[in-house]
N, C-alpha and C positions, 0 to 999 in steps of 0.2 A: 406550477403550484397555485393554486387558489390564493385569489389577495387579503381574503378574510383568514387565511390561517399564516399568509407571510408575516401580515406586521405583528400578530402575537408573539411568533418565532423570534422575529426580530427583536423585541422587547423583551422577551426574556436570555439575548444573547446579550444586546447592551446590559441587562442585569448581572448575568454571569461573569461578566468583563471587566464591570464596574468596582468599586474599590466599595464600594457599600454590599457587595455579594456576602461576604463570610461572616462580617460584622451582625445583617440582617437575620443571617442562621443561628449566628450563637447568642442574639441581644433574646431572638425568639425562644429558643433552648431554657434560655437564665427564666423569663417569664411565665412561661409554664415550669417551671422551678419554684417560682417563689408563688404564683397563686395556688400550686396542689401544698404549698409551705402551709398558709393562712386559710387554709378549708381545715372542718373537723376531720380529725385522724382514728376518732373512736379508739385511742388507744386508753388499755386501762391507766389507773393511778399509777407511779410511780411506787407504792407499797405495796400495789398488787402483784409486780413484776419481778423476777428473780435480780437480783444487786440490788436490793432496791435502795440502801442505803447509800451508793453510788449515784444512782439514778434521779436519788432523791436531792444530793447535793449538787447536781447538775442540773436542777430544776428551779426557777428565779423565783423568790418570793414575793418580790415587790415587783409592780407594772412600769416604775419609775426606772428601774434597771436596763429592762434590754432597749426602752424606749432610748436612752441617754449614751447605752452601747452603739446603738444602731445609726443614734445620729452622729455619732464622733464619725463612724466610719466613714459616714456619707460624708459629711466635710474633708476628708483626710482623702477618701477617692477621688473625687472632684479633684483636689487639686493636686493628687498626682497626674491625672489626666492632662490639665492644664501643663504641667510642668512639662511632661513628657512632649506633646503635641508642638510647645512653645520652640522644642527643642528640633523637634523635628522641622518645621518653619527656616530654622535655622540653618538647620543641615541646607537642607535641598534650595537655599538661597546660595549657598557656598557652593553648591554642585553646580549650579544656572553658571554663576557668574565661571569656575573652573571648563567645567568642561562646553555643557550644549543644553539647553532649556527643551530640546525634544526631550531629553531624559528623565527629563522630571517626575514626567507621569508612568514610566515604568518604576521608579524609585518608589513613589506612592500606591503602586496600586498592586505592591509585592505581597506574596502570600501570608511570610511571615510580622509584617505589621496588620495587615487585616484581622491577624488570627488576634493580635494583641490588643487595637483595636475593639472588637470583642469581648473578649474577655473585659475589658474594661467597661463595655457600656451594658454588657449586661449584668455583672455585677452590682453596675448601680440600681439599677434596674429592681434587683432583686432586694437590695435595701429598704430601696424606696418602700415596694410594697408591701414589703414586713412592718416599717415603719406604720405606713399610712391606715393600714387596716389594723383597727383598736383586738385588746384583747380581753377576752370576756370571763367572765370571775374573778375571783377572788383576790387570785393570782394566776399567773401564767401558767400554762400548760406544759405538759413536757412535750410535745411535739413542736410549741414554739418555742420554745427554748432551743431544742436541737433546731431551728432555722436561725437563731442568732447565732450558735456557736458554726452552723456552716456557713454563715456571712463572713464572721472573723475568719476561716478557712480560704473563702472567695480573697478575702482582702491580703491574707499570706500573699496568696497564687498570684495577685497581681504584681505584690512589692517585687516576687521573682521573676512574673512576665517585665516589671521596668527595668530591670536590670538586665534582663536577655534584651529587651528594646533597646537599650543605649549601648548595648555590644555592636547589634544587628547595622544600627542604623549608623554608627560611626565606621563600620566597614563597608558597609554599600557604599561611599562615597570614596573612597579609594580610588585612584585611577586603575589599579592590579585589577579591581574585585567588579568598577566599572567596564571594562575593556573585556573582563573575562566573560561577563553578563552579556554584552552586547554583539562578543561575538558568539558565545552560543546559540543566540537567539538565530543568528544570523545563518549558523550550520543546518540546524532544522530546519530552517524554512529553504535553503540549498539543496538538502534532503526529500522535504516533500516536493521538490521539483522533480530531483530527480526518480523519485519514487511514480510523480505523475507520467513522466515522460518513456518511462518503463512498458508502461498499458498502453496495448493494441490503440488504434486511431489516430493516436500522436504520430507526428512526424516533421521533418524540413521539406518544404518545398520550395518552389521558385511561385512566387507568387502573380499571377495576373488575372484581372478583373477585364471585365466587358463593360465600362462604362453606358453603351447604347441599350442595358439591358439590367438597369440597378436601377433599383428605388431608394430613397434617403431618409435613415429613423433619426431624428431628430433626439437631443436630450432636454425632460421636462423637469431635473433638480440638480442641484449641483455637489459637489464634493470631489474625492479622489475615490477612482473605481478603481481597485486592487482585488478585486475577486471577482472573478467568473466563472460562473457554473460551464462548463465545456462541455460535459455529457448531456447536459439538457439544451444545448445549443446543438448539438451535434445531429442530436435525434430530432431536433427542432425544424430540423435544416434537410433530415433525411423525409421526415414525416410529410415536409409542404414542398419537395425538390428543387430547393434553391441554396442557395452559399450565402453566407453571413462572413461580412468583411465587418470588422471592428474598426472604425479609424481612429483609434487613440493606441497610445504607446499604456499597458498595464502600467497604476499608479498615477499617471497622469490626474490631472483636476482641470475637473468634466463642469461648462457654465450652462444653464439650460438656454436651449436653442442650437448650442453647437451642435455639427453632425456627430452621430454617436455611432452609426454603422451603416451602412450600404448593403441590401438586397440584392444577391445577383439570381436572375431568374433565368436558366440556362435555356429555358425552354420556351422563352419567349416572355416577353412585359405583358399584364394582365390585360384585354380588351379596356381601352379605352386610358390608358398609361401611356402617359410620356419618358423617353431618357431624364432620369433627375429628379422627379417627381417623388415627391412625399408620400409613404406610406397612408392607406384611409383610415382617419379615425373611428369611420362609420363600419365601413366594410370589413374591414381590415383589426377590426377592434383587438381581437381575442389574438391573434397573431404576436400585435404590438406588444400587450401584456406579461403574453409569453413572453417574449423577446428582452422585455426589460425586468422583466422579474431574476431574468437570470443573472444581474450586473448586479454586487455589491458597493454602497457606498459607505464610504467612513471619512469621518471629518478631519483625521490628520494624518501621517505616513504610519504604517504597523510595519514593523520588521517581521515579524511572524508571516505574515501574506509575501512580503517580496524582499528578498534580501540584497535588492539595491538598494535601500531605503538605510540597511546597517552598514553596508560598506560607503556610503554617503555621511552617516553619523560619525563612522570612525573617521570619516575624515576629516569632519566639522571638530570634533573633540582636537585632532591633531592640530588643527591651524589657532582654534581656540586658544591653543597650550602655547603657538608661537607668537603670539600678538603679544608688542612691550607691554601690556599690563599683568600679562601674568608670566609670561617669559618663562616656559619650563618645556626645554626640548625634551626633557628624560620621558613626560610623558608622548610625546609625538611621537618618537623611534618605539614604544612603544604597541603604540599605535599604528605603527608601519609593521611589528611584527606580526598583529593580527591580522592585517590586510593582507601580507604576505600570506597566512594559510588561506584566510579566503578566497582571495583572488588566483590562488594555485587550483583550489578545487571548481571555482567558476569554470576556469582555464579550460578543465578536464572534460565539464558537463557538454553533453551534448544539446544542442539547442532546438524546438519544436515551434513552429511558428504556424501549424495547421492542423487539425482533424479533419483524417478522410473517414470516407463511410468503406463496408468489405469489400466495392470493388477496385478503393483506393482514389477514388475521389473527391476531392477538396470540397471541404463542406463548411468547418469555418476558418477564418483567417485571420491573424494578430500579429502587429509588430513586438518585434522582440530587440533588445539591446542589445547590441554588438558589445561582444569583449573589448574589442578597441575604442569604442565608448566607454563602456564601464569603464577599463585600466585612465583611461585620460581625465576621467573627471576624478578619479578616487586620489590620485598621485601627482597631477597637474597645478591643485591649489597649495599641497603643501610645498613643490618647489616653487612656487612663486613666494611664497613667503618664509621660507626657510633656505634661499640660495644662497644668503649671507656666512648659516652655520653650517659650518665643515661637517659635523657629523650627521647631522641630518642628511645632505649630501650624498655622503658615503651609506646611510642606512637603506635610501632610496636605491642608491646603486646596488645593494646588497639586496635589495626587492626583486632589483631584474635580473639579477643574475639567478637567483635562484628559480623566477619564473622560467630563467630559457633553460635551465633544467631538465623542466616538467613538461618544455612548449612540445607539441605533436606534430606541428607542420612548418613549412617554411614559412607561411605568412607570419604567422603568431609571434616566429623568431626575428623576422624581419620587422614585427610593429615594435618590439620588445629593444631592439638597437637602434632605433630611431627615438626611444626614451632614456637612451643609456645614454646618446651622442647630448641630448640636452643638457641632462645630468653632470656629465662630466666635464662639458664646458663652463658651466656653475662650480664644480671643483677647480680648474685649472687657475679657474679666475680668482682663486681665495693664494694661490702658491705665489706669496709676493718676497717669503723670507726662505733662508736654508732650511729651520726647522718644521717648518710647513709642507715643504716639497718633498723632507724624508716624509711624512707622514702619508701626505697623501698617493708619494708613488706607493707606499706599503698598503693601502685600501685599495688602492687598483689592481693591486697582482692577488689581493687575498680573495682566498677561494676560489670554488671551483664554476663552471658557467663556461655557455658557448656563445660568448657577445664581445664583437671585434671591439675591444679598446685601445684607444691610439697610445703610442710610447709618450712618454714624456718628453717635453719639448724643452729641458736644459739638462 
């Protein structure tokens, strides 16, 4: 794609993304509102028109009127805005400290406070310029008139937009409604993998490089690269007959300088190329371009692009929850219940770590995260810090067992008892009284699972 039409694109994705996107369409909406308000309307007199004795008593006589209506509003909007906003500060300072400060910005930048938001600033908006632009005769007209009584209208619609706001915004911070959020986001973005991996080109291979016959694209900006275009690498790669090795793990945060990808030239390094040797910035210009145009950057994790990013959050949220300052296992078993679906359907997906071209030839190549990664760093931290509490515990062991369930193979089941064998040594070690040891041989035998658990040892 041409670089004069990427960063346009670009700016208006960061727009659409942004938490000023919906605000910007409806402050613009209210404004062309209120300036076709304060243009002539050529409407006749109020006795020229049918009610007109209706018409006529909905028509201001003094200038003093709607000028003193219009500014109460605007003081009274103002600061419900203030009120509302102060409120929200609030929230989302209690959600950092409860759960995880990544979530911050999904809490802010949700649909339904944009939409209120809006409604709010264009509102004012429209005060304003009813207010600001004077009005001419005698008295008021009745077309300004009908703009002050649908300001009072606007100013309804917001008192009921603050009250759907302070609904909205005291359930988004729920851990129920946060956990439920975060794993949805998490299943969609599992979905468009799997969706990806569906299409022709994708596939697993065993991967190997010829070193004696790669050249090295360096990285010139930094951030976390979570998007790549694959079909335009693919074709990229078929177009100029070489293989495009990625050496970064997707997600990763790329420093400029680092190597960014390997060139393998199957048919030989270009005259006058060494092993190892830097693509040309000269020669080679329009290649590089391509090459890097196809790599998205974003400055902090998106669960949407990679849903290692939300099984990593739930689990930050989980340990968050066990740390003595906020001390609340109910939301971590919680949060172990989401992982559990997630981590079932990871379990399931089949894995692509290359595009061949139709005669099945490696064209580009990416590391991909092993399940046994994922499961250990998702379930790892919360038993390090939850080995003390028995249920946590037992909810982790209720994780594996329902994973060996779902497992397909024997390895998956064997990584699976080798996290049960931790777990349960973490239980054993809590059975120091009678009533403890009834409990927790009763968590070991409950339910169903194919993971050797040892008897009890009294």
């Amino acid at each position: 794609m041409n670089r004069w039409l990427q960063q346009p694109l670009m700016w208006l994705r960061t727009f659409t993304t942004s938490i000023a996107y919906l605000p910007s369409l409806l402050a613009t909406l209210y404004i062309l509102l209120g300036l076709i308000s304060v243009l002539p309307s050529g409407l006749p007199e109020p006795h020229e028109l049918p009610a007109s004795e209706m018409l006529n008593a909905l028509t201001f006589k003094e200038h003093d009127t709607p000028r003193t209506l219009l500014a109460a509003l605007v003081g009274g909007l103002i600061s419900l805005m203030v009120f509302s906003f102060t409120m929200v500060m609030s929230v989302l300072t209690q959600a950092g400290a409860q759960f995880s400060h990544k979530l911050l910005l999904g809490l802010v930048t949700e649909r339904h406070h944009q939409l209120v938001l809006g409604h709010y600033l264009g509102s004012l908006l429209f005060l304003l310029i009813n207010l600001m632009v004077p009005n001419t005769g005698d008295s008021p007209t009745l077309w300004r008139s009908i703009a002050v009584y649908l300001g009072v209208l606007m100013m309804v619609n917001c008192l009921g937009m603050f009250i759907y706001f302070i609904h909205q915004a005291s359930q988004s911070v729920q851990i129920n409604a946060v956990a439920r959020r975060l794993s949805g986001r998490t299943r969609v973005s599992l979905e468009r993998l799997r969706e990806r991996n569906r299409h022709d080109g994708f596939g697993e291979r065993q991967i190997t490089r010829d070193t004696s016959r790669c050249q090295l694209l360096r990285a010139k900006r930094r951030g976390y690269v979570q998007q790549v275009d694959f079909a335009a690498l693919r074709q990229l790669a078929i177009d100029h007959d070489m293989i495009v090795h990625l050496d970064f793990a997707l997600g990763a945060f790329i420093v400029s300088g680092m190597p960014l990808m390997r060139i393998e030239w199957p048919a030989g390094l270009p005259e006058g190329v060494s092993a190892g040797d830097e693509l040309d910035e000269h020669h080679q210009a329009g290649l590089i371009k391509k090459l890097r145009a196809a790599l998205g950057y974003l400055d902090g994790e998106s669960v949407d692009d990679l849903h290692e990013h939300g099984l990593t959050q739930l689990m930050e949220v989980a340990i968050k929850a066990l740390s003595p300052g906020i001390n609340d296992p109910g939301t971590a078993r919680l949060c172990l219940h989401q992982l559990t679906e997630l981590l079932s359907e990871r379990m399931q997906l089949p894995l692509c770590n290359c595009c061949v071209d139709e005669e099945d030839h490696i064209r580009v190549s990416w590391e991909m995260e092993s399940f046994d990664s994922l499961l250990y760093r998702s379930i790892s931290p919360i038993l390090h810090y939850g080995r003390d509490d028995l249920s946590i515990c037992l909810a982790l062991l209720s994780l594996l067992k329902t994973l060996s369930l779902l497992g397909s193979d024997d390895a998956q089941l064997a990584l699976l008892q080798q996290h049960a064998d931790k777990v349960v040594e973490a239980i054993l070690a809590q059975a120091q009284f009678e009533v403890d040891r009834r409990f927790i041989e009763q968590g070991l035998k409950a339910g169903h699972h194919r993971l050797t658990l040892p008897g009890t040892p009294w």
